[in-house]
SEFITI-806096 format. One line per field, with one value per residue (C-alpha): residue number from 1; z, x, y negated. Coordinates in steps of 0.02 Angstrom, whole numbers, always signed. Each point is the difference from the previous one (the first is absolute). Example, Ala and Ser with C-alpha at 12.3 -4.5 7.8 and 13.67 -1.06 7.14 Angstrom:
BEGIN
pos = c(1|2)
Z = c(+390|-33)
X = c(+615|+69)
Y = c(+225|-172)
//
This chain:
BEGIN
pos = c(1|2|3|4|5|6|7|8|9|10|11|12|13|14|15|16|17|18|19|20|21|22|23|24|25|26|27|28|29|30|31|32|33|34|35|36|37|38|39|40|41|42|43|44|45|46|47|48|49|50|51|52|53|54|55|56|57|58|59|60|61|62|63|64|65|66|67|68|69|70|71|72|73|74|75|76|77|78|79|80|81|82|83|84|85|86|87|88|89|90|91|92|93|94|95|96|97|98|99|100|101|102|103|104|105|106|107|108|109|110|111|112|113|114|115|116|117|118|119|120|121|122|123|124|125|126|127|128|129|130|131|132|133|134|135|136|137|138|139|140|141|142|143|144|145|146|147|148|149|150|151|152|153|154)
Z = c(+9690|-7|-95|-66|-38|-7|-107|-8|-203|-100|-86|+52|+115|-142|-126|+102|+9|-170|-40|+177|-51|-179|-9|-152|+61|+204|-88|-115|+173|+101|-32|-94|-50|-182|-103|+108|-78|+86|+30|+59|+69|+150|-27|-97|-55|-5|+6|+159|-43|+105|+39|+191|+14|-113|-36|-127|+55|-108|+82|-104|+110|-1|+56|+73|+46|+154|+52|-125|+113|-120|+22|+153|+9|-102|+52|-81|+31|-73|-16|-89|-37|-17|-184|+3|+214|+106|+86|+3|+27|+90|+30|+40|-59|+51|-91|+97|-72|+121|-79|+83|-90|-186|-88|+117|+52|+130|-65|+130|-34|+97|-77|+135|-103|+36|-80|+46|-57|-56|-46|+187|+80|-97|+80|+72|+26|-180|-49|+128|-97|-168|+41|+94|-158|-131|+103|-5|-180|-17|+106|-88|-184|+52|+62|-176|-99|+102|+3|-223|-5|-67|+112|-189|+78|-119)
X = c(+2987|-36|-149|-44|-99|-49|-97|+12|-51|-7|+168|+137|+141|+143|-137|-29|+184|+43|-122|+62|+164|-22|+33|-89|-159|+12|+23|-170|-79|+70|-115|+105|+134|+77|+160|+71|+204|+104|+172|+98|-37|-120|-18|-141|-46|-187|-105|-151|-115|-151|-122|-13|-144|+44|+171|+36|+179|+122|+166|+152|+34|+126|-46|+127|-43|+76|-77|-61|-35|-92|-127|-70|+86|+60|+39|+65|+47|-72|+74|-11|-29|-174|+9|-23|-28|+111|-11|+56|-74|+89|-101|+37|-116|-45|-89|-20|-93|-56|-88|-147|-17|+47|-121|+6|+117|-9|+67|+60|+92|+61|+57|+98|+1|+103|-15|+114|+10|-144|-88|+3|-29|-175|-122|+34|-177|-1|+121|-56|-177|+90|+121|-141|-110|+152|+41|-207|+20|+155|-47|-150|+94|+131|-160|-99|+159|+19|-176|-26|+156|+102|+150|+60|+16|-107)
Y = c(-12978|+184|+86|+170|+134|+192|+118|+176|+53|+172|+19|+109|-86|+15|-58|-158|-32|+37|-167|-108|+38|-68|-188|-33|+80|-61|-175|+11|+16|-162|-141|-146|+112|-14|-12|+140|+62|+104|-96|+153|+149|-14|-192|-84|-169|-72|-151|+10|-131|-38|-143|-38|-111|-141|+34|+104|+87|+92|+78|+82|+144|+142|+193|+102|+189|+15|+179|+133|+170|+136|+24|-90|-197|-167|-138|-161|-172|-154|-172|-146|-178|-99|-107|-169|-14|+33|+141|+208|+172|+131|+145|+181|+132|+175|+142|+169|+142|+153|+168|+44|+128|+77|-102|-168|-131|-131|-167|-111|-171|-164|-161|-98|-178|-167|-186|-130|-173|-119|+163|+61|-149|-23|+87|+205|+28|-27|+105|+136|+16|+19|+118|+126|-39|+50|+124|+71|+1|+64|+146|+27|-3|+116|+98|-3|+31|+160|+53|-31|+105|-129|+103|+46|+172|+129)
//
């Protein structure tokens, strides 16, 4: 399953990445997202919990960086393992950020997300709504972070 988004906001292009780039920040904005350590450099821990109709669904997931290009692209890796049902996410995300100017950026990012096991077999119309409605509001965080100023950049 692949979803995504783009919005184009009123913060410099390094400003933008200086708060993409920031795990701590990028993961106040991901809907479900808590408990998030860093493990070792580049590699972070977290809990995603979510209800999908019904269910409620938590996973333990790991974050690797695998791409950090100043000041224009991350992306990371996300796996893990569904507690209590069986079932794991794999997902690969992508977060590119294009100037359109001094004062603008274009945000542009893809989430290319797998479930195997009971988990996948359940229903992937399901799991297609959530993940474009997670990703909506995920977009749209990232989005009013940027826009309050909460870039931590003065």
């Amino acid at each position: 399953m692949q979803t995504g988004g783009e919005f184009t906001v009123a913060v410099a292009q390094e400003r933008a990445f200086a708060f993409i780039s920031d795990p701590f920040k990028i993961a106040g904005c991901i809907p479900g997202c808590s408990d998030l350590r860093e493990i070792s450099p580049g590699k972070y821990a977290a809990k995603l919990t979510n209800r999908v109709g019904p269910i409620s669904i938590a996973f333990e997931v790991t974050v690797e960086l695998t791409k950090v290009e100043p000041p224009s692209a991350i992306d990371a890796v996300v796996s893990g393992n569904a507690s209590g049902l069986g079932g794991r996410l794999t997902a690969t995300a992508t977060v590119r950020l294009d100037a359109v100017d001094a004062a603008h950026t274009k945000v542009a990012y893809t989430i290319d997300l797998g479930l195997t096991g009971k988990l996948g077999g359940i229903g992937q119309p399901v799991f297609r709504a959530k993940s474009d409605e997670l990703s909506k509001k995920f977009g749209a965080n990232v989005r009013t972070a940027l826009e309050s100023g909460e870039t931590g950049a003065a």
